[in-house]
C-alpha positions in Angstrom: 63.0 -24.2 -45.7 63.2 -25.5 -41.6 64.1 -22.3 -40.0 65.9 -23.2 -36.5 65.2 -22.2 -33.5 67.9 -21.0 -30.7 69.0 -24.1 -28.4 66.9 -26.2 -30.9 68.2 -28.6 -33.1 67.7 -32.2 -32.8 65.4 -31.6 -29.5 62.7 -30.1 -31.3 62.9 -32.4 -34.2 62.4 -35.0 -31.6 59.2 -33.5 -29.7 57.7 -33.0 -33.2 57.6 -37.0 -34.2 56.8 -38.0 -31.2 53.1 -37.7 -31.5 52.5 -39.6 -34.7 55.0 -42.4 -33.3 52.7 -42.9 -30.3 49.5 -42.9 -32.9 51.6 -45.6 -35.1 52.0 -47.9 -32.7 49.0 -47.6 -31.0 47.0 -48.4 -34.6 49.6 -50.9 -34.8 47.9 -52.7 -32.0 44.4 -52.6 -33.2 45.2 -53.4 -36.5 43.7 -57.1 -36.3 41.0 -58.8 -34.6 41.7 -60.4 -31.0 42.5 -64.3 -31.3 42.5 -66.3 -28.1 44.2 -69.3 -27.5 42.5 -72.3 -27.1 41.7 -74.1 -24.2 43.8 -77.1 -23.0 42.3 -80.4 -23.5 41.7 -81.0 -20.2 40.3 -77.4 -19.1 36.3 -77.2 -19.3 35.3 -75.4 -21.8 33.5 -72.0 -20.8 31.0 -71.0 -22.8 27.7 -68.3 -21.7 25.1 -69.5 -19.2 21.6 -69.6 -20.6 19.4 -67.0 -20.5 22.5 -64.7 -19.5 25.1 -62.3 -21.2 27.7 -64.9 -20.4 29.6 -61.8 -18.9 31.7 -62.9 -16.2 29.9 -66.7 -15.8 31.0 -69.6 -17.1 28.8 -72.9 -17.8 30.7 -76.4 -18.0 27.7 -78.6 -18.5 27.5 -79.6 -15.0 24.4 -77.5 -13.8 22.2 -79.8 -16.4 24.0 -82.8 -15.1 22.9 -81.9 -11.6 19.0 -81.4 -12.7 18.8 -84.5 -14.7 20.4 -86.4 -11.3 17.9 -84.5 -9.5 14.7 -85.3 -11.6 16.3 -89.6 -11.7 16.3 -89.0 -7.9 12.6 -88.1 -7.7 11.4 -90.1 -9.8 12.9 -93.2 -7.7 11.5 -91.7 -4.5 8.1 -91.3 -6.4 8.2 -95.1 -7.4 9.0 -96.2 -3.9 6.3 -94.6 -2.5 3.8 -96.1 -5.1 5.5 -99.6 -4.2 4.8 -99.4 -0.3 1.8 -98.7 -1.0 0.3 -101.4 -3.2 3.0 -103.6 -1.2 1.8 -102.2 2.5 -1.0 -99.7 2.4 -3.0 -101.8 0.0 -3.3 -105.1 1.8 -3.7 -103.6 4.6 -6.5 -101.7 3.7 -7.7 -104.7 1.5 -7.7 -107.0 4.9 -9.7 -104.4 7.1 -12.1 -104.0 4.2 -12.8 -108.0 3.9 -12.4 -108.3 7.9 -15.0 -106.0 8.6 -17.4 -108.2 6.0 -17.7 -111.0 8.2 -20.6 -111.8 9.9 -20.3 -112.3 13.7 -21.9 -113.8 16.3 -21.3 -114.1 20.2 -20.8 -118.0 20.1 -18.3 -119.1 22.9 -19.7 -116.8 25.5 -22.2 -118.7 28.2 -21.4 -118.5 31.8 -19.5 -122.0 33.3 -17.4 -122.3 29.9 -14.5 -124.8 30.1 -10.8 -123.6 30.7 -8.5 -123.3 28.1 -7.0 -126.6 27.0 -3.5 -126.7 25.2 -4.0 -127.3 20.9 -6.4 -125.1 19.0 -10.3 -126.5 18.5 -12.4 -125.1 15.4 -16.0 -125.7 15.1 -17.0 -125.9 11.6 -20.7 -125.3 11.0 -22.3 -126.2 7.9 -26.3 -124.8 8.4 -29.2 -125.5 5.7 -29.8 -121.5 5.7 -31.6 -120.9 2.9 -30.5 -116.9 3.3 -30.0 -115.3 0.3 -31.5 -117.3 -2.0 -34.3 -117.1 -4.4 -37.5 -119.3 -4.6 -35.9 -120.3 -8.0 -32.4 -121.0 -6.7 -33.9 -123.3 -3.8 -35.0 -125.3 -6.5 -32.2 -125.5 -8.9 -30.1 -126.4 -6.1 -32.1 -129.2 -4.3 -32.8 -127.3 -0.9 -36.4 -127.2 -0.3 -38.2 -124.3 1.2 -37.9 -125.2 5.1 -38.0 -122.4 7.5 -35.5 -121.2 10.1 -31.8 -122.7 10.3 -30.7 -126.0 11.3 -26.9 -127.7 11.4 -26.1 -130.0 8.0 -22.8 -130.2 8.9 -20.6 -130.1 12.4 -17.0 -131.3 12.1 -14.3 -129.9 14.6 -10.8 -129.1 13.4 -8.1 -130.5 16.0 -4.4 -128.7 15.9 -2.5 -130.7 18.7 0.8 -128.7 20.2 2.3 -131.0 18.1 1.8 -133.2 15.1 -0.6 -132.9 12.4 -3.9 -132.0 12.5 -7.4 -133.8 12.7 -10.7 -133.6 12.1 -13.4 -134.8 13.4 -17.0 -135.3 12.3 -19.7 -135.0 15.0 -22.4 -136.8 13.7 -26.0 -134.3 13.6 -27.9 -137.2 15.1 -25.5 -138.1 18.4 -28.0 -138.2 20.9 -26.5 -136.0 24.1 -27.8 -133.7 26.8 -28.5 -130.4 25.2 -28.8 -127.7 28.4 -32.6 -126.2 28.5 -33.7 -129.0 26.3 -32.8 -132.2 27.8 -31.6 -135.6 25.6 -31.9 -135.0 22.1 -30.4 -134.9 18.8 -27.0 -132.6 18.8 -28.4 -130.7 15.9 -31.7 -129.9 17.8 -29.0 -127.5 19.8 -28.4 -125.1 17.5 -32.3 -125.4 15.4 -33.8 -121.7 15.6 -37.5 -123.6 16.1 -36.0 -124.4 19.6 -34.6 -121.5 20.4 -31.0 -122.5 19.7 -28.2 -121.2 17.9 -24.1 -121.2 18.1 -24.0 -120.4 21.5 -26.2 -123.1 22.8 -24.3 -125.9 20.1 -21.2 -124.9 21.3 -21.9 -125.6 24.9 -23.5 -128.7 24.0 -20.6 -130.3 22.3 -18.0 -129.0 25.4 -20.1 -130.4 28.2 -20.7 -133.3 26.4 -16.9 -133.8 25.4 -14.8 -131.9 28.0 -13.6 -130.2 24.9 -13.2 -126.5 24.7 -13.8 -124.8 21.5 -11.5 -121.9 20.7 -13.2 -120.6 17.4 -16.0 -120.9 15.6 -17.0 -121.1 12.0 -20.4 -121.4 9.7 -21.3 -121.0 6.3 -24.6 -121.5 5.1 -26.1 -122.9 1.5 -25.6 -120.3 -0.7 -22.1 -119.7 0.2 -20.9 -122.6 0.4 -21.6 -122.9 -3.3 -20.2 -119.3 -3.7 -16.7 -120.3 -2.6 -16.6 -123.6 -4.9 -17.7 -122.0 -8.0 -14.9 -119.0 -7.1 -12.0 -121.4 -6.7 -13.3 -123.6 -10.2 -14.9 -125.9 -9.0 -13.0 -129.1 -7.0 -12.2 -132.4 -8.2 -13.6 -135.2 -6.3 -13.8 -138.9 -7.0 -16.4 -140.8 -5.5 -16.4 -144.5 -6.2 -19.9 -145.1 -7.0 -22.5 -143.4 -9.0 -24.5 -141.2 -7.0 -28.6 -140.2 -7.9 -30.9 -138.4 -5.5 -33.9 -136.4 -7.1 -34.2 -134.6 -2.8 -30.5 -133.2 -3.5 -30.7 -132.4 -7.4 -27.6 -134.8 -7.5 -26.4 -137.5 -10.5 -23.1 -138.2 -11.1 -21.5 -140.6 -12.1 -18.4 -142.7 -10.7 -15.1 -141.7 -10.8 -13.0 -138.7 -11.1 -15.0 -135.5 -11.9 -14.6 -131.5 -11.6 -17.3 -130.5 -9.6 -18.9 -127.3 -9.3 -21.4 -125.7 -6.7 -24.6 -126.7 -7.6 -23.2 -130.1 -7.7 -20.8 -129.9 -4.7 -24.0 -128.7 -2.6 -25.9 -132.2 -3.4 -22.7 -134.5 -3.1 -22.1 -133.3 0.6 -25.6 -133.5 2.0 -27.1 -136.7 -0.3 -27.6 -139.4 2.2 -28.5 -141.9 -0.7 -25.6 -144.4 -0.3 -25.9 -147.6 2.3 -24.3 -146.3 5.3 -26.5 -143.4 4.7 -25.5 -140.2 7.1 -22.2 -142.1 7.4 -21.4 -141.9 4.1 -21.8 -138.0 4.0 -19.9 -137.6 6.9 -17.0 -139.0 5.3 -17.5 -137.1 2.0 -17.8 -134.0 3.8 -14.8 -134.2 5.3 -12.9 -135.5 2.1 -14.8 -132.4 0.0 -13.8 -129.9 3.0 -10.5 -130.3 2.8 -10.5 -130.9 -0.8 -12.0 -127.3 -0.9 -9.4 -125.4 1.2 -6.5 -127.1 -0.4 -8.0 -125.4 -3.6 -8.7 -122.5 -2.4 -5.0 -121.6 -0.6 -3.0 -123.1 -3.5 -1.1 -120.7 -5.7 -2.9 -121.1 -8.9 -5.8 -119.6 -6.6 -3.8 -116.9 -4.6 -1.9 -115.3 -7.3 -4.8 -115.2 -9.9 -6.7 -112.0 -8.7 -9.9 -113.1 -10.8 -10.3 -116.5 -8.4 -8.8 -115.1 -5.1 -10.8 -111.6 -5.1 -14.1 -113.3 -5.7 -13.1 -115.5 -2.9 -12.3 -113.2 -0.8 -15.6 -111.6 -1.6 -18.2 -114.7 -1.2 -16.1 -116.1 2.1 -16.5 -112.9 4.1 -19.7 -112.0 2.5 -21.3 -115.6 3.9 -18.6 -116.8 6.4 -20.5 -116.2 10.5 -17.6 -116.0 13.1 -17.2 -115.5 16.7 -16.9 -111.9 17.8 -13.2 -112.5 18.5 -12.5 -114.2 15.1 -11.2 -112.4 12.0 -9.6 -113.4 8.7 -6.2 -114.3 10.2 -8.0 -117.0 12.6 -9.5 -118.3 9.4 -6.0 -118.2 7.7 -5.1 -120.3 10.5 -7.2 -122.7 9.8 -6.9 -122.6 6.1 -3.3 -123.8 7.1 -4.2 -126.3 8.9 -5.6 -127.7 6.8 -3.3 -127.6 4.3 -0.7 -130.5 6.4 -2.6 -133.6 5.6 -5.0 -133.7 8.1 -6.6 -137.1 9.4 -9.8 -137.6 9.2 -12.1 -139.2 11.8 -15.6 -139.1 13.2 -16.6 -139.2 17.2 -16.5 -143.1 17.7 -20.3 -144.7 17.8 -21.2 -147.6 19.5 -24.8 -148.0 17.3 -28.0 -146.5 15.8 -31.1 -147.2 17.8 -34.8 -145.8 17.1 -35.6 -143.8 20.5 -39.6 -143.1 20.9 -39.6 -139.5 20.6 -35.9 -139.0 19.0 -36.3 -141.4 16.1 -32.9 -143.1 14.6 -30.2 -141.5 17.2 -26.3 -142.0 17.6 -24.8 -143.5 20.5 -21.5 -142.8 20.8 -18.5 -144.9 22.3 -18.0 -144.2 25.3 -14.4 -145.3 25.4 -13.4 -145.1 22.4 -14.6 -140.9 22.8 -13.3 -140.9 25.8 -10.2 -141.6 24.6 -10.2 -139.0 21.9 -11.6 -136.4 23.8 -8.9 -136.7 26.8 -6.1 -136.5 23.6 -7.4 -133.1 22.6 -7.8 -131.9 26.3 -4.5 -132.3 26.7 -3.4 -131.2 22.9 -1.8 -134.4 22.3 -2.6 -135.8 18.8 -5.6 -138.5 19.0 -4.3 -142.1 18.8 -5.6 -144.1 16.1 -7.6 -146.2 18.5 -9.9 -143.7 19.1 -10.1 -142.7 15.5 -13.1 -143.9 13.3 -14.1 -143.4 9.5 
């Protein structure tokens, strides 16, 4: 059957299997499918990247890690941004906005003005502008209809170098030497029909005091009730009943939450017995009744009373040309520490021909006054006067 070859034999028997024993095993080793161990608890697992083959890349997770970190990231920087600017660009753009409402006037400029003095002098001008209101709202309020612009109201606020801070009433009838015009009524000073004005009332009151004024403030009528009805109104308490038909004013005594309209007639009614006395003192009491209100917190932090604020005080406040809203912060602190209250001492109240009822005023006791603010030294309670 096997016929043999010369020098076969087991050699050629050998070469003849030897093929198929190669093709055995190797079909041996793809008889089953490839099985990989797996991966160690604490080796990543791999697994293809997306949106590739996953050929030769490996993904762990950590790639979408890094994103999400990165988006956290910028959304922080994002929210910092928006807080410097409603914490920084805002108000400063909010205070050069209401700065650039006021209404200025050159008031402390006039050739031979005094040096300065040590302390810090405010003039505070109330003026019976009617500007800005209507025929109708002259009558609701009790104005009148009179022509051109006179002073209702002239109080200085004194800050001493140290110790707290005063002010002072300057009665509208003291009788003193008013440059251009000659002895007459300090009010006749600043009265348009005379050709005065801030300028000319401010040098009035510093030659007749030796007192240099260092900023100036007025507000006329209608903003004056503005700012009262923007704040709520202010409690006041006077001790009598009050009624005057020429101010549109009747209240009663006692404690009461007054708004403008009424605030307007309680400060200028002279229908008490010590008549312009009397509404010296409550102008001073409602003054700084006012700015206490109007810098408290329940005022500040509520933007529907401190806006509107903001809004009727620039919108009616007249300042020097070197005043702006931090000067009248200053002075809104100020008066915030208690002030005392005084008015320029007077001796009495004769009838001049010519001048009517005037107001003399002491001349020592002033004196003495005066020379405490001249020197920024807080006014001794001699010299002070209800």
């Amino acid at each position: 059957m096997f016929r043999r070859t010369p020098g076969g034999g087991a050699d050629e028997i050998e070469k003849l299997y030897r093929p198929r024993r190669s093709q055995e095993r190797s079909s041996a080793g793809r008889a089953g499918p490839t099985r990989r161990m797996p991966p160690a608890e604490d080796e990543p697992r791999r697994r293809p990247s997306p949106g590739g083959s996953g050929r030769g890349r490996s993904y762990d997770g950590s790639g979408r890690a890094r994103r999400i970190r990165e988006q956290r990231r910028r959304r922080r920087r994002t929210i910092l941004v928006l807080l410097l600017v409603v914490l920084v660009v805002f108000p400063v753009g909010f205070y050069v906005w209401a700065d650039s409402r006021l209404q200025r006037v050159s008031a402390l400029e006039y050739e031979g003005r005094l040096e300065d003095q040590p302390g810090e002098t405010y003039m505070i001008v109330g003026s019976d502008s009617r500007e800005g209101l209507s025929d109708e709202e002259q009558q609701q309020l009790g104005t009148g209809d009179a022509s051109g612009k006179r002073t209702d109201t002239i109080m200085v606020l004194y800050v001493p170098e140290s110790g707290k801070p005063t002010i002072v009433s300057v009665p509208r009838d003291s009788y003193v030497e008013i440059p251009g015009i000659g002895q007459s009524k300090i009010n006749a000073a600043f009265a348009e029909a005379l050709g005065g004005g801030p300028t000319r009332l401010v040098q009035t009151f510093e030659q007749a005091s030796g007192v240099r004024i260092d900023h100036y403030v007025e507000v006329g009528f209608s903003g004056f009730v503005g700012i009262v009805n923007a704040v709520g109104g202010v409690e006041m308490c006077p001790e009598q009943a009050i009624q005057d038909p020429k101010a549109d004013l009747d209240i009663e005594a006692g404690c009461q939450q007054m708004d403008g309209e009424t605030a307007l007639g309680y400060v200028r009614t002279r229908a008490t017995v010590r008549a312009d006395l009397d509404r010296i003192q409550r102008q001073r009491e409602f003054f700084s009744a006012l700015i206490s209100k109007a810098t408290s917190p329940g005022t500040l932090l509520n933007p529907f009373r401190s806006i509107p604020l903001v809004t009727e005080g620039t919108d009616t406040f007249v300042v020097d040309e070197g005043d702006h809203l931090t000067d009248l912060a200053g002075m809104a602190l100020a008066m915030r520490e208690d002030p005392a209250t005084s008015a320029v001492p007077v001796a009495s109240t004769p009838t001049i021909a010519g001048a009517g009822s005037v107001v003399l005023w002491d001349e020592a006791r002033s004196a003495e006054m005066f020379g405490a603010m001249q020197e920024g030294e807080p006014i001794p309670e001699s010299a002070m006067q209800e």
